[in-house]
C-alpha positions, 0 to 999 in steps of 0.5 A: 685656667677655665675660669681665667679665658672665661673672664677673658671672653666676658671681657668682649661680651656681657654678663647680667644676672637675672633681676624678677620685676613686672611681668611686661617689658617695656621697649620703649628705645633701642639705647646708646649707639653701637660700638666696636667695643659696646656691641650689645648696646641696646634693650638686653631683654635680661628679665620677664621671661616664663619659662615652662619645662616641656614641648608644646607648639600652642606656647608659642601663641600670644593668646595662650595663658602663661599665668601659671608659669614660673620667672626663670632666667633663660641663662639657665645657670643650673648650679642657681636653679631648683633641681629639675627646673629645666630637663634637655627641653622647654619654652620661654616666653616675654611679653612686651610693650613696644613704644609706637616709634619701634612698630612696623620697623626692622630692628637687630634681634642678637641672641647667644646660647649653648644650645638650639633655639627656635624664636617665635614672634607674636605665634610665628617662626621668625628664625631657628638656630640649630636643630631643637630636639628632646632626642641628643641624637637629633638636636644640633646645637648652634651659636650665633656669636652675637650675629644680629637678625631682623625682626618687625613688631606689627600693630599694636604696642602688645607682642610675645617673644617665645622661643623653644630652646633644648640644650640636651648634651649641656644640660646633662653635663652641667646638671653632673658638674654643676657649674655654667651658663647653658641657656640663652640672651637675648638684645633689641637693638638698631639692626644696622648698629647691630651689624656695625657692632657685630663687625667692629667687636668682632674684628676687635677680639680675632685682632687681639687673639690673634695677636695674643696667639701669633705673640706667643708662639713665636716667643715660644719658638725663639726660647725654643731655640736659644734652649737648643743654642744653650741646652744648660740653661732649661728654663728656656725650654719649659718657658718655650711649652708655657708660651705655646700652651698659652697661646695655644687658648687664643687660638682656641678662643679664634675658633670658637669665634669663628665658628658657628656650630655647638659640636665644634664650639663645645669641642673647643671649649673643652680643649681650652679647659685641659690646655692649663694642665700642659703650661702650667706644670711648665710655668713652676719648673721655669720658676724653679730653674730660674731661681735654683737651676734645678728642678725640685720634686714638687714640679714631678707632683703637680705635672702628676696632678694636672696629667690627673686632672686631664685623663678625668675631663677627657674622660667626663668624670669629674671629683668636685672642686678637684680641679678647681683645688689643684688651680688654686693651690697651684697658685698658692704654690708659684706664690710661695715659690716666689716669696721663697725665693725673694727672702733668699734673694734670688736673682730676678726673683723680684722682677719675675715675681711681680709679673707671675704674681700680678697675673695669677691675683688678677685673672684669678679674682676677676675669673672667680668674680665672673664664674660666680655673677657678681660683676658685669664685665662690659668693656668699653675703652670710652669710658674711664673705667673701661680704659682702666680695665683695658690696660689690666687686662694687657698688661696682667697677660703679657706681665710675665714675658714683658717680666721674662723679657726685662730679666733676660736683658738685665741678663745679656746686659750684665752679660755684656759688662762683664765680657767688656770687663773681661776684654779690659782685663784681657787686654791688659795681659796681653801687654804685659804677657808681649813684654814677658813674650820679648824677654823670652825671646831674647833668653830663648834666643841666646840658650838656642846658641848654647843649645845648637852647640850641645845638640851638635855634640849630643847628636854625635853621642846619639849617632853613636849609640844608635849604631851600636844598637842597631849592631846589637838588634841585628845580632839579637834578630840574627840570633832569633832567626837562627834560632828558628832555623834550629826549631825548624829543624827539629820539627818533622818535615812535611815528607815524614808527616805524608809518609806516616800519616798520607791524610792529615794537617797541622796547623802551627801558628807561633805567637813569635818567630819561635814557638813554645808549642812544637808538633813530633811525628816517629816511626820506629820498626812500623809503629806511629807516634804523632804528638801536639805538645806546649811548652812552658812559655813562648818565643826564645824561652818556649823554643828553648824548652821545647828542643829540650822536651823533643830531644827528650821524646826522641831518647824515650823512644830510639834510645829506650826503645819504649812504645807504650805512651804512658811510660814514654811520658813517665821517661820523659818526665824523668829525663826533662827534670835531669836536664833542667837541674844542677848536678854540681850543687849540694842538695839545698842548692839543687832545690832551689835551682831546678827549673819547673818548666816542662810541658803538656803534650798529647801522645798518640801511638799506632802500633804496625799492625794497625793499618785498618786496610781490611776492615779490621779495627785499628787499636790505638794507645794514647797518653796525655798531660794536661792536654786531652785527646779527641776522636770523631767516630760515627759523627760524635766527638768522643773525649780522653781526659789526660793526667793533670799533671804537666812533664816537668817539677811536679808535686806528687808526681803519678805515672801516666795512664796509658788509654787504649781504644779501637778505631774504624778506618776513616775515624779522624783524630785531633790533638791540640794545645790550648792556644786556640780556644784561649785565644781573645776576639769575636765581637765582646773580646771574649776567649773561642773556648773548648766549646766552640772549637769542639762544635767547629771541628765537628762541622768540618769533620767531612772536609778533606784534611787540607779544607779542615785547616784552610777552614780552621786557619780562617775562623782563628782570624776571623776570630782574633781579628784585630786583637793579639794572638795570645799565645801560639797555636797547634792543632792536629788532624789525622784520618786513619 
């Protein structure tokens, strides 16, 4: 797109290649008038310039000889030059003829250039431009946009035009890359027409720029906003950054018009030369959402290739003819695109195909004809031929919203005949559904009346049932509650559990009204048992166990008068398994029906003499099934692994190993079951775990055993917060 908005700026200017004729140029007349649209009218002094390499005040004096020096076009395109004709600095010189009407007369003198230059007339300085140095860091390059300045040729028809001219920063880029005017022209025109013409083309070309600017940033903003109003439809998006990005290079072309000095002017240049590499990838991925409502891989390769192509020109590098080769094969890629689309009839693929087309053909040939000098482009609406050129250029740049614009209408229009279509249709069932409606009603209005006299009767069945269900559920929740009462009562009150053990908690939380998981606490002739068992299931059917296991525990210990844990489990276990089977069956039947239920359990045993009161060592038996047993001694948490074996129908039963161990006063003891490290919560619903139970009880091993369980209690609900409880919880603590 650099070579397209430089044809677009030769359109409000001129290009003349350099033609060698005589060595003295003859000004004889001033040309035709000025015009908003031929402000350059006049003498173009565009040949017989010497031209001399270097830096010497004395070859700005008409009496120097120049004889030696050679022709050189002071448009300095360096890519037609010998190499090494111009190095940052030199001086130029014209000798001319001037016709008698012209002396002693103030005339336009209108120079363009890229870089600074001081004009010397006849050995004086008439006017400088910028600051003129060898030295990058001095030179300050200016460009006068066309502003014409007087000068008065004095007596005598001979006069020398010198001008000293350094263009360092662009000519070192251009001797890199090859390519660009980096030089100066210079018109002789009517000073007063010079400034008409000035002030009319200039008014022409910020009036059209800003038009072309203002035109489409805002109608990258309306397709911005229908992309937000209808987000399936992405083409609105990428032809919302193509409009931007493309009014964007007016607004650039403003800036450089307006301003004066070379550092902004080459600053802006350089942004409009990347502007391209944002709206182009944009322009095909419209394209692609346009014709097939996706975009193809090819779009993420050229955006890949123009993002390449800015990081080297923001960088000054440059791969010869690389950005060149991606434009024209991007070209050729839309073109292809298009025609692809056309043979599979696209919708709108004609219409926006012309439009994308005709713009890339015209910009393209007219750009690559004006790069390479070919052509003077000097528009002038007046003539034919300017007028024709003039519609071009309007129509090649607003081709492709006025073809974006014609679709999206067609669109809304076909759009619209079909909802008015759809409304005919809509219409006609709403008759015809009214009709039905009215049938309806009056079958619905006659099966009400069979209806209201079926409900009537069905209610009464209903009021019926419902009073012998409510019957039932409050003989079920009878049962349940009297169930507990039992439960209850068969767990040790909270007088046995201060007697035996004056510092200790139980936390019991049941899952139901009734619990599976049951606590026991004994004393028989001094010596203590505490024990936190969990029974098969929960609700009825663990309560239900859990009086049979305790009532086995009991008969271990007052009937059998055992006291050491292991064996009481072993008797436990053996007096279970009698209860749960079938004694009046034979002995097929008596294996298919004994229940295997049971229980875990943790059974601790502190024989009398084992008060600790004097600071003798308490010794402590325990036994466990399944269930392990903790202690805190010293602040560590120390662990009895249990038999993994349940009470109950066990394969391979082993008798229960009794763990004996010594204690110092103070040490605290935990037995649980496993509701509360199963139980699901926190913020990823996941199980609390032993590990966890394990570092809180280890946390609050110096808090009274009241504020453990307040504690304990707490962090169990936090814990669940609003999830189930999952199974019933028991967890036990005793200071010795």
């Amino acid at each position: 797109m650099k070579i397209t908005f430089a044809f677009i700026i030769s359109f409000f200017s001129y290009s003349h290649f350099f033609s060698q004729s005589d060595s003295v140029f003859k000004l004889d007349n001033l040309g035709e008038k000025i015009s908003g649209a031929n402000h350059e009218a006049g003498k173009k002094l565009n040949h017989c310039w010497k031209f001399h390499s270097g830096d010497n005040i004395k070859w700005a004096m008409p009496d120097y000889n120049d004889k030696d020096w050679k022709y050189v076009n002071p448009a300095l395109r360096l890519n037609d030059l010998p190499k090494g004709t111009f190095n940052k600095i030199g001086w130029f010189r014209i000798h001319l003829e001037v016709d008698s009407a012209l002396l002693h007369k103030a005339v336009g003198l209108i120079i363009n250039q890229a870089g600074a230059s001081e004009i010397y007339l006849d050995g004086n300085l008439v006017d400088s431009f910028g600051t003129v140095s060898a030295n990058g860091k001095i030179e300050k390059t200016m460009n006068p946009q066309s502003i014409p300045f007087p000068i008065i040729f004095g007596d005598g028809k001979s006069h020398l035009l010198a001008v000293r001219y350094s263009n360092v920063k662009s000519s070192l880029e251009s001797i890199h890359k090859g390519k660009g005017e980096n030089g100066f022209n210079i018109s002789v025109g009517d000073l007063t027409e010079s400034y008409i013409g000035k002030y009319i083309s200039t008014s022409i070309i910020l009036f059209m720029f800003t038009f072309y600017f203002a035109f489409f940033l805002a109608l990258g903003f309306i397709h911005l906003a229908l992309f937000f109003f209808y987000k399936a439809n992405k083409a609105n998006l990428f032809y919302s950054i193509f409009s931007v990005g493309f009014g964007t290079t007016f607004l650039t072309l403003i800036v450089q018009i307006t301003f004066l000095d070379g550092e902004t002017i080459t600053f802006y240049q350089k942004l409009l030369s990347c502007l391209h590499n944002f709206y182009a990838p944009a322009l095909i991925a419209m394209l692609h959402f346009i014709f097939y409502k996706k975009l193809h891989k090819l779009v993420y390769i050229w955006t890949f290739l123009f993002l390449f192509d800015f990081i080297f020109n923001a960088l000054d590098m440059e791969i010869p003819y690389f950005g060149v080769s991606i434009l024209l094969l991007f070209f050729v890629d839309v073109i292809r695109l298009i025609i692809t689309a056309l043979i599979k009839k696209r919708d709108g693929a004609l219409l926006i195909g012309i439009g994308v087309t005709f713009t890339i053909v015209f910009f393209t040939t007219a750009g690559v004809l004006v790069n390479m000098g070919n052509v003077n482009m000097a528009l002038d609406p007046t003539k034919l031929s300017g007028l024709i050129l003039s519609i071009l250029i309007i129509y090649s740049t607003l081709s492709i919203p006025l073809s974006m614009s014609i679709h999206l209408a067609r669109e809304f229009a076909r759009t619209s005949k079909n909802l008015e279509k759809k409304l005919v249709e809509v219409e006609d069932l709403s008759i015809k559904n009214i009709e039905h409606e009215k049938e309806k009603q009056q079958i619905l209005a006659d099966q009400n009346i069979t209806l209201e006299k079926q409900v009537i009767e069905r209610t009464h069945e209903v009021v019926e049932q419902k009073k012998v269900i409510e019957e039932k559920n409050k003989d079920i929740t009878d049962s349940i509650a009297y169930a507990k009462r039992i439960q209850d009562a068969t767990l040790p009150s909270k007088e046995l559990k201060y007697k035996l053990f004056p510092e200790a908690f139980v936390l019991f939380k049941p899952k139901d009204v009734v619990s599976g998981d049951f606590y026991w606490f004994m004393e028989i002739k001094g010596t203590r048992f505490i024990a936190a068992a969990d029974c098969t299931g929960h609700g009825v059917p663990g309560a239900l166990v859990s009086v049979v296991c305790s009532n086995a525990l009991n008969r271990a210990v007052k009937e059998f008068k055992i006291t050491e844990p292991g064996k009481i489990l072993d008797k436990v276990r053996e007096l279970v398994l009698e209860t749960f089977s079938s004694e009046h069956a034979d002995e097929k039947e008596k294996n298919s029906s004994t229940v295997k239920d049971g229980m875990d359990i943790s059974l601790c045993c502190l024989p009398p003499a084992s008060r600790g009161d004097n600071g003798e060592k308490i010794t402590l038996s325990w036994a466990g099934a399944n269930n392990p047993f903790w202690y805190v001694q010293q602040n560590e948490i120390k662990e009895i692994t249990a038999n993994k074996q349940s009470i109950g129908k066990t394969d391979n039963p082993l008798p229960f190993t009794t763990h004996t161990l010594e204690l110092n006063k103070g040490d605290i003891l935990y037995l649980f079951t496993d509701g509360y490290a199963d139980q699901f919560g926190g913020p990823k619903g996941k199980k609390f775990k032993y590990k966890q139970l394990e570092d809180t009880l280890l946390a609050i091993n110096k808090l009274s055993m009241p504020e453990q369980e307040k504690v304990l209690d707490k962090k169990f609900e936090d814990w669940k917060s609003n999830l189930s409880q999952v199974d019933d919880v028991l967890v036990i603590g005793v200071k010795v």
